[in-house]
N, C-alpha and C positions, 0 to 999 in steps of 0.2 A: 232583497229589494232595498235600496241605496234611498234615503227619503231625505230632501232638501230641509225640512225640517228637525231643530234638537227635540229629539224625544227624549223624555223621561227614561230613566231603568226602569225595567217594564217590558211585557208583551207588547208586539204590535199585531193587532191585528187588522186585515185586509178585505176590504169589502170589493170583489171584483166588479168589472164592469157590465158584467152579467146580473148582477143582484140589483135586486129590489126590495125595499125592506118600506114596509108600513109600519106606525105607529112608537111608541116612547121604549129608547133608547137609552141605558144607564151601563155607564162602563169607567173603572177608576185607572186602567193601562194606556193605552195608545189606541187610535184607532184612524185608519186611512180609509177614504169614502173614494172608489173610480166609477161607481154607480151610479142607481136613483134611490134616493132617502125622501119620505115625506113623513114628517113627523116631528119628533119632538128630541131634542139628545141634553140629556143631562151628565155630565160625566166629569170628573174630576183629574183626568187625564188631557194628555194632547190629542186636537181633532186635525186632521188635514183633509182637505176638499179639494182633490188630483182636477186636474182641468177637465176630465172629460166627465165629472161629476154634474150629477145636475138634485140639488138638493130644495125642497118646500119645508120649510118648518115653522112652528108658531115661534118655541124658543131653540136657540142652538149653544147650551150653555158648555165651559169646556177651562181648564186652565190658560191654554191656548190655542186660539187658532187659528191655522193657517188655510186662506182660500186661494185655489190658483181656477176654479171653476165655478160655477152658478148656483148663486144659495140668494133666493128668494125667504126671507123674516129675519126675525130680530137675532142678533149675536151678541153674546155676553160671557168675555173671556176677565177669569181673573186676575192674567199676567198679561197679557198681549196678542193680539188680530194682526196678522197681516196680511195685505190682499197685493195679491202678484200681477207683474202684468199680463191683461186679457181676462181676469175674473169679472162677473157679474155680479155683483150684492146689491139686493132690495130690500131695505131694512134698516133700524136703528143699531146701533153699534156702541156697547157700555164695555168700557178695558184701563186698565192701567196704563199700558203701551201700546199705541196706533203707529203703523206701517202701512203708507200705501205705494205703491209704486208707479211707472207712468202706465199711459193706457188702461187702465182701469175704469171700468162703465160702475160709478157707484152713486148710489143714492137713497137717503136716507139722514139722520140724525147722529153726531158722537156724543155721547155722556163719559170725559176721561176721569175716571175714576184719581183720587188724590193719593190712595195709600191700600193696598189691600185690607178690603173691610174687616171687621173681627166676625160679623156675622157672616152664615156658610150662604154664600150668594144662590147652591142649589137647592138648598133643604128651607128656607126663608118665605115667608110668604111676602109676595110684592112688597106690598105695604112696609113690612119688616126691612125688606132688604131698602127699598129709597127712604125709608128714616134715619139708615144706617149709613147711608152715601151721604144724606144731609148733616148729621152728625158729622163726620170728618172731612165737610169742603167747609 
């Protein structure tokens, strides 16, 4: 499976459009969502959200991410978001590098990040990590 996205060396793994998966989510490889996700992904790896995806999360934390489908909550990529055309995002959006393309239905807040933090943005508690983003803007 040929993914528009640079993955990491690493697995990729594939959540077909068959799957459904509740609740918190941790993975440091790849991982492609053409499903429903509701829940929480913490992950240190590249996330992609296939168009036919339809994802709920409180947080959607991830080195990068790419959305080409519907993710309703917040997204907080270390390196870079970017949202394709025809994706659906509801939610704040914290990254180093923003992409959005045309036709894109988004809405929500950006916080672009000045430098990747020293603090680990998924192991951080809130507090921790926006004292961390004030410290280096």
């Amino acid at each position: 499976m040929a993914h528009s996205f640079d993955m990491k060396n690493g697995n990729v793994t594939v959540f077909g459009q068959e799957t459904e998966f509740n609740g918190v989510l941790e993975f440091t490889d790849n991982l492609v969502i053409t499903g429903k996700f509701d829940g929480t992904i913490k992950a240190t790896g590249n996330l992609e959200i296939d168009k036919t995806a339809v994802c709920t999360v409180t947080v959607m934390a991830a080195d990068s991410i790419l959305v080409a489908g519907t993710v309703t909550g917040n997204l907080e990529a270390a390196s870079r978001v970017e949202m394709r055309s025809g994706s659906k995002i509801t939610g704040d959006v914290t990254t180093l590098r923003l992409r959005i393309a045309d036709n894109v239905n988004f809405h929500g807040q950006v916080t672009m990040l000045d430098a990747l933090p020293e603090t680990d943005i998924f192991s951080a508690a809130p507090a921790e990590y926006k004292q961390s983003c004030i410290s280096h803007g």
